[in-house]
C-alpha positions in Angstrom: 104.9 -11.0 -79.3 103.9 -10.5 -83.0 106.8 -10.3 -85.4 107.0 -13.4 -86.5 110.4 -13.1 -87.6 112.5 -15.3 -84.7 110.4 -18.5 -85.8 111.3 -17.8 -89.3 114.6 -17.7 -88.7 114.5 -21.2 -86.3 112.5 -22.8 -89.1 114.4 -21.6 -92.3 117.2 -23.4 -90.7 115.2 -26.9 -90.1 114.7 -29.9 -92.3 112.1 -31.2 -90.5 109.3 -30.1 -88.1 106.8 -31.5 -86.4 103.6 -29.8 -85.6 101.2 -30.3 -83.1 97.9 -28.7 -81.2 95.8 -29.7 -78.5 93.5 -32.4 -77.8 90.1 -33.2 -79.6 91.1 -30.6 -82.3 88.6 -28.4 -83.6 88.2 -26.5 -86.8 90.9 -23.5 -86.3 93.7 -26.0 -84.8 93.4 -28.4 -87.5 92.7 -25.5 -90.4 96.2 -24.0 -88.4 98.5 -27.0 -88.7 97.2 -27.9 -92.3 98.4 -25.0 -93.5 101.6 -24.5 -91.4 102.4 -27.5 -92.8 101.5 -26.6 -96.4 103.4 -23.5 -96.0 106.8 -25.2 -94.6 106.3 -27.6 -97.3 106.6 -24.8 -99.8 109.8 -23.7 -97.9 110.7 -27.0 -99.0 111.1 -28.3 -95.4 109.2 -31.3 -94.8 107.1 -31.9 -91.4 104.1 -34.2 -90.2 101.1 -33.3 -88.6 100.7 -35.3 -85.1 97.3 -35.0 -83.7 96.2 -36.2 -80.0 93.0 -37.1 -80.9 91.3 -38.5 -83.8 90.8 -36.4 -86.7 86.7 -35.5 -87.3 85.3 -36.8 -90.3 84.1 -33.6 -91.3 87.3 -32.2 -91.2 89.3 -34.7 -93.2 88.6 -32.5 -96.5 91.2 -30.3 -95.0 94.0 -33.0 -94.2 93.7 -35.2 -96.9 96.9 -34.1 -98.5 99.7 -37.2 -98.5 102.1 -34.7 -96.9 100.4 -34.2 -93.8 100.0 -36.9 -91.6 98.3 -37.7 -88.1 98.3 -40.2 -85.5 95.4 -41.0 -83.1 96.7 -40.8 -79.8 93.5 -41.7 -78.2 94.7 -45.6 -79.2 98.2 -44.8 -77.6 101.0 -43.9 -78.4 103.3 -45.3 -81.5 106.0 -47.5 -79.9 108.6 -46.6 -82.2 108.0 -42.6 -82.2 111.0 -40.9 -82.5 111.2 -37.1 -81.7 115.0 -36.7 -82.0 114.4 -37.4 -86.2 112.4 -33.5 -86.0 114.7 -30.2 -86.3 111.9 -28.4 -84.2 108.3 -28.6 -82.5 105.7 -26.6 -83.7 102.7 -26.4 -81.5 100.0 -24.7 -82.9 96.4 -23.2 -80.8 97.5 -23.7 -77.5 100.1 -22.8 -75.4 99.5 -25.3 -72.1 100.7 -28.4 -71.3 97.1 -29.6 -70.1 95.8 -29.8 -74.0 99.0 -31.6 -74.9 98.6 -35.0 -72.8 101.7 -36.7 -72.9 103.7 -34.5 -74.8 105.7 -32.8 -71.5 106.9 -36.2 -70.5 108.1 -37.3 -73.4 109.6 -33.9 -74.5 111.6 -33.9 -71.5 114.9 -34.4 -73.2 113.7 -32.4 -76.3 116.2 -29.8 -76.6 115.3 -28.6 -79.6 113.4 -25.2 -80.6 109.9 -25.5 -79.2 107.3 -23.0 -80.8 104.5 -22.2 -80.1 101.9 -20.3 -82.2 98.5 -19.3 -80.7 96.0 -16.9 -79.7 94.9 -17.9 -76.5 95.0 -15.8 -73.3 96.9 -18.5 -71.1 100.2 -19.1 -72.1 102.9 -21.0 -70.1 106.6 -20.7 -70.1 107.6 -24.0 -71.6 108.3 -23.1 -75.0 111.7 -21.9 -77.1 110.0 -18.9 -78.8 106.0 -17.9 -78.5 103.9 -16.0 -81.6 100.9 -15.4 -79.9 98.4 -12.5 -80.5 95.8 -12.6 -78.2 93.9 -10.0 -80.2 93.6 -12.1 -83.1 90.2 -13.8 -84.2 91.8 -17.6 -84.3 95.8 -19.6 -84.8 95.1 -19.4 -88.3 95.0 -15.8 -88.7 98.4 -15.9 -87.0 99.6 -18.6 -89.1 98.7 -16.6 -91.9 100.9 -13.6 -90.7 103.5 -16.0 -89.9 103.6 -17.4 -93.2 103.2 -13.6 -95.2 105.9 -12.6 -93.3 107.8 -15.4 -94.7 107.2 -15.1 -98.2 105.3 -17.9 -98.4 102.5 -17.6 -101.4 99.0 -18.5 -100.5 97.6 -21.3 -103.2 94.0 -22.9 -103.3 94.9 -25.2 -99.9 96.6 -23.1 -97.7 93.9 -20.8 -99.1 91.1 -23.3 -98.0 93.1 -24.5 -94.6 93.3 -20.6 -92.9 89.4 -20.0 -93.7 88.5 -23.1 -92.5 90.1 -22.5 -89.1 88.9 -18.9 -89.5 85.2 -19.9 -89.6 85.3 -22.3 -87.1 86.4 -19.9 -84.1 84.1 -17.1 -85.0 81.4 -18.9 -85.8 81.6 -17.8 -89.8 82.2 -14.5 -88.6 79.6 -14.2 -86.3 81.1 -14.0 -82.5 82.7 -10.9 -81.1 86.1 -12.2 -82.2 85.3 -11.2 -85.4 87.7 -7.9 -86.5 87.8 -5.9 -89.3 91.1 -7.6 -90.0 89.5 -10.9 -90.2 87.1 -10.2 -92.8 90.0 -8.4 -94.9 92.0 -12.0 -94.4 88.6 -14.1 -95.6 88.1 -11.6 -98.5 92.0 -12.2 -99.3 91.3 -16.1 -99.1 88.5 -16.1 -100.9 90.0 -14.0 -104.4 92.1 -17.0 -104.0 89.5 -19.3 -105.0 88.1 -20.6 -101.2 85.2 -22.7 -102.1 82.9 -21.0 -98.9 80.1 -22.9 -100.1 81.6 -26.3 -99.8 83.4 -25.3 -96.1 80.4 -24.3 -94.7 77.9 -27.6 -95.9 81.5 -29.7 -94.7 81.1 -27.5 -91.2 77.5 -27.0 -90.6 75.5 -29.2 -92.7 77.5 -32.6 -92.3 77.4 -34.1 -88.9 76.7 -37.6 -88.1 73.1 -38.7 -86.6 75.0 -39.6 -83.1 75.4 -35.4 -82.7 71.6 -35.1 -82.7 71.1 -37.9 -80.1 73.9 -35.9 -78.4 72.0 -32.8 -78.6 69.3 -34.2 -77.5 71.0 -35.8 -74.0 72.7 -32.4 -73.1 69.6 -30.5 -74.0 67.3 -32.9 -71.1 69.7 -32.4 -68.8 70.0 -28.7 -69.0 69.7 -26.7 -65.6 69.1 -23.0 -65.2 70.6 -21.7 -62.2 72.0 -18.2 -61.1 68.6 -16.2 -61.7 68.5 -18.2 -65.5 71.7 -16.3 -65.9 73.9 -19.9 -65.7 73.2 -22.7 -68.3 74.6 -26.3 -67.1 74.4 -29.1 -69.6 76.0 -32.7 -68.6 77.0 -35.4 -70.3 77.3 -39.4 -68.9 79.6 -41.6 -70.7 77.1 -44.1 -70.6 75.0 -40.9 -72.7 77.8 -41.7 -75.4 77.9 -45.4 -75.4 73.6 -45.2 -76.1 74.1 -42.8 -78.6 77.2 -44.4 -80.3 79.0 -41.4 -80.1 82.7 -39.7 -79.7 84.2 -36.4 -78.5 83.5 -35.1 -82.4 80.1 -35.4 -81.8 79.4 -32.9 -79.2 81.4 -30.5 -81.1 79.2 -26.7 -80.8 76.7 -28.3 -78.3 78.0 -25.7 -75.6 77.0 -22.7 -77.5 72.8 -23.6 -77.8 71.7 -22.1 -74.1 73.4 -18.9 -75.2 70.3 -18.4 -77.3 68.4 -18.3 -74.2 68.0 -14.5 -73.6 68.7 -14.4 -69.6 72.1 -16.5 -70.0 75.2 -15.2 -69.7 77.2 -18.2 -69.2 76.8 -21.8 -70.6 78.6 -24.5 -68.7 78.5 -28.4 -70.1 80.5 -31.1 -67.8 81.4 -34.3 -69.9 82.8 -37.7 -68.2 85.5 -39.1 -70.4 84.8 -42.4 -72.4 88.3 -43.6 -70.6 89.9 -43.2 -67.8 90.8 -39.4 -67.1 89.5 -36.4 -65.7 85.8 -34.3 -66.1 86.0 -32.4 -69.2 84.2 -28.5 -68.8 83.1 -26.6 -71.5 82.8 -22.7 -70.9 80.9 -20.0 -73.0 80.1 -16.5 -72.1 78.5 -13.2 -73.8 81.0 -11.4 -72.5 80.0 -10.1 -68.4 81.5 -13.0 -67.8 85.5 -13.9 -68.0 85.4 -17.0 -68.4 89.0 -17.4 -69.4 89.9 -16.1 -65.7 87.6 -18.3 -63.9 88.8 -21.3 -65.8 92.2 -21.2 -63.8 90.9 -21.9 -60.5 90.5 -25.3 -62.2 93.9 -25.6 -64.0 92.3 -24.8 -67.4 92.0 -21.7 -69.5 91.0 -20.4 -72.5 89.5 -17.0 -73.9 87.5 -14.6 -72.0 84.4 -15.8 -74.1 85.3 -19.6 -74.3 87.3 -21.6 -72.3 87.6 -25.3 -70.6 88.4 -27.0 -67.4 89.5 -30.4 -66.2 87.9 -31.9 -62.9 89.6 -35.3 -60.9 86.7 -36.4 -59.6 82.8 -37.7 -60.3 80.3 -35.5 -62.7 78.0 -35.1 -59.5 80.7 -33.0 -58.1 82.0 -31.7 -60.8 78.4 -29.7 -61.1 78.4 -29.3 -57.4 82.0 -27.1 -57.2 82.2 -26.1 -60.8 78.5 -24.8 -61.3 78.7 -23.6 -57.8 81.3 -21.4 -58.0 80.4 -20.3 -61.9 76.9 -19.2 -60.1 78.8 -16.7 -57.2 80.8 -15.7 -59.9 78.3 -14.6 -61.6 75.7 -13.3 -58.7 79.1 -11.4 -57.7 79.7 -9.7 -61.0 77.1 -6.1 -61.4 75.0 -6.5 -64.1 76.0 -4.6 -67.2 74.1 -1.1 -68.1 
């Protein structure tokens, strides 16, 4: 669904929303719920911004306004939180319980609107209303729709907010993703006065030493399987606590054996730095789906990136996940 119109008309009617996205946000969920939030604000309906995770530092530039406001789930939950005081839920860049841990439990008496507003592929039934366009390069470009369709006018941060989650999932307009409707929204955003040259040094030339000592760990234990065609990367928690590292820091990592002219798939297997499951990173040039293999493992994604979950150690977590990535692939005729 694409006319934005039914989550208008739940919203218009709200005093208060409260809008979330998945786990360990990257650039295009938290560029997404920045400016939702901007943009209800300027309906003059106020919300907060709960994130599951704790926000990257080199993402704060984009939710340093006092209006928005996040919690870091990762050091448990707020006692007092109280979910009945929002009109409606707002769940931007996913659509899946599994990138919302937490949430489904204690949304279980929630009977207020539940929105969702996404561009992924998987999509599950749980929600009040869905604006998803699976076509679309990233959430914010259908954030931005959203908010057009509303009236809303587009200043310098909501401005900054959409191309920042823009650029992030196409890789500044690199990856296939990229539409010619894209670049007409990043040309729109940036008449607006988007500083590009300041996103891009805050996205690409600002990470912390740790991500290089990352970089360094997943790149030694990088396996070629499949014919070459099938890169596996792995990370050991005890990789993190050397390094000094988080989540934040291994942000992009998957996408560096895709240079490698024989892959088609890139695979990297995390184990969590507390208790819970084997984190899997997917990325593909496009013979592979990787968004369809993902569900075999409870996860999903796009057809070019997408992520799994695995209960159980990182040696089998290569064993089943790589081994069935590799007949996948050996399965699949090679493109003409």
């Amino acid at each position: 669904m694409t006319d934005a119109q039914p989550l208008i008309d739940i919203l218009t009617t709200c005093k208060n929303v409260l809008i979330t996205t998945h786990v360990r946000p990257d650039g295009d969920a938290l560029g997404s719920t920045a400016a939702l939030s901007l943009g209800l604000r300027a309906k003059g309906i106020a919300s907060e911004v709960l994130l599951l995770s704790a926000l990257p530092p080199k993402y704060a530039f984009v939710h340093k306004d006092p209006g928005v406001i996040s919690y870091d789930m990762d050091r448990g939950w707020p006692t007092a939180f109280d979910f009945d005081r929002f009109d409606a839920l707002a769940v931007v860049d996913t659509g899946t319980w599994s990138q919302l841990p937490g949430m489904q439990e204690r949304l279980a008496n929630f009977t207020k609107p539940k929105l969702v507003i996404d561009h992924h592929l998987t999509q599950e039934d749980w929600a009040t209303h869905h604006l998803v366009d699976k076509k679309a390069s990233s959430a914010a470009e259908v954030v931005a729709m959203l908010l057009k369709q509303w009236g809303v006018p587009f200043d310098s941060q909501i401005a900054n907010a959409l191309y920042v989650g823009m650029t992030a999932d196409t890789g500044w307009f690199q990856y296939s993703n990229t539409r010619p409707a894209t670049l007409r929204l990043a040309a729109e955003l940036m008449e607006i006065g988007v500083d590009t040259d300041r996103i891009y040094q805050a996205l690409y030339q600002n990470d912390r030493p740790q991500r290089l000592a990352m970089q360094t760990k997943a790149l030694q234990s990088l396996q070629l399987l499949a014919g070459g065609k099938l890169a596996v990367m792995t990370l050991t928690k005890q990789d993190y606590l050397d390094a000094g590292a988080t989540n934040n820091d291994t942000d992009g990592l998957i996408n560096i054996p895709l240079s490698v002219a024989t892959v088609e798939v890139s695979l990297m297997l995390a184990e969590p730095l507390v208790d819970g499951p084997i984190r899997g990173s997917l990325r593909s040039k496009g013979g592979i789906d990787v968004a369809a293999f993902a569900q075999q493992f409870g996860g999903g994604g796009h057809a070019r990136a997408a992520g799994v979950k695995f209960e159980g150690t990182l040696t089998d977590a290569v064993e089943k996940v790589a081994g069935e990535l590799t007949r996948a692939i050996t399965a699949t005729p090679a493109a003409t």
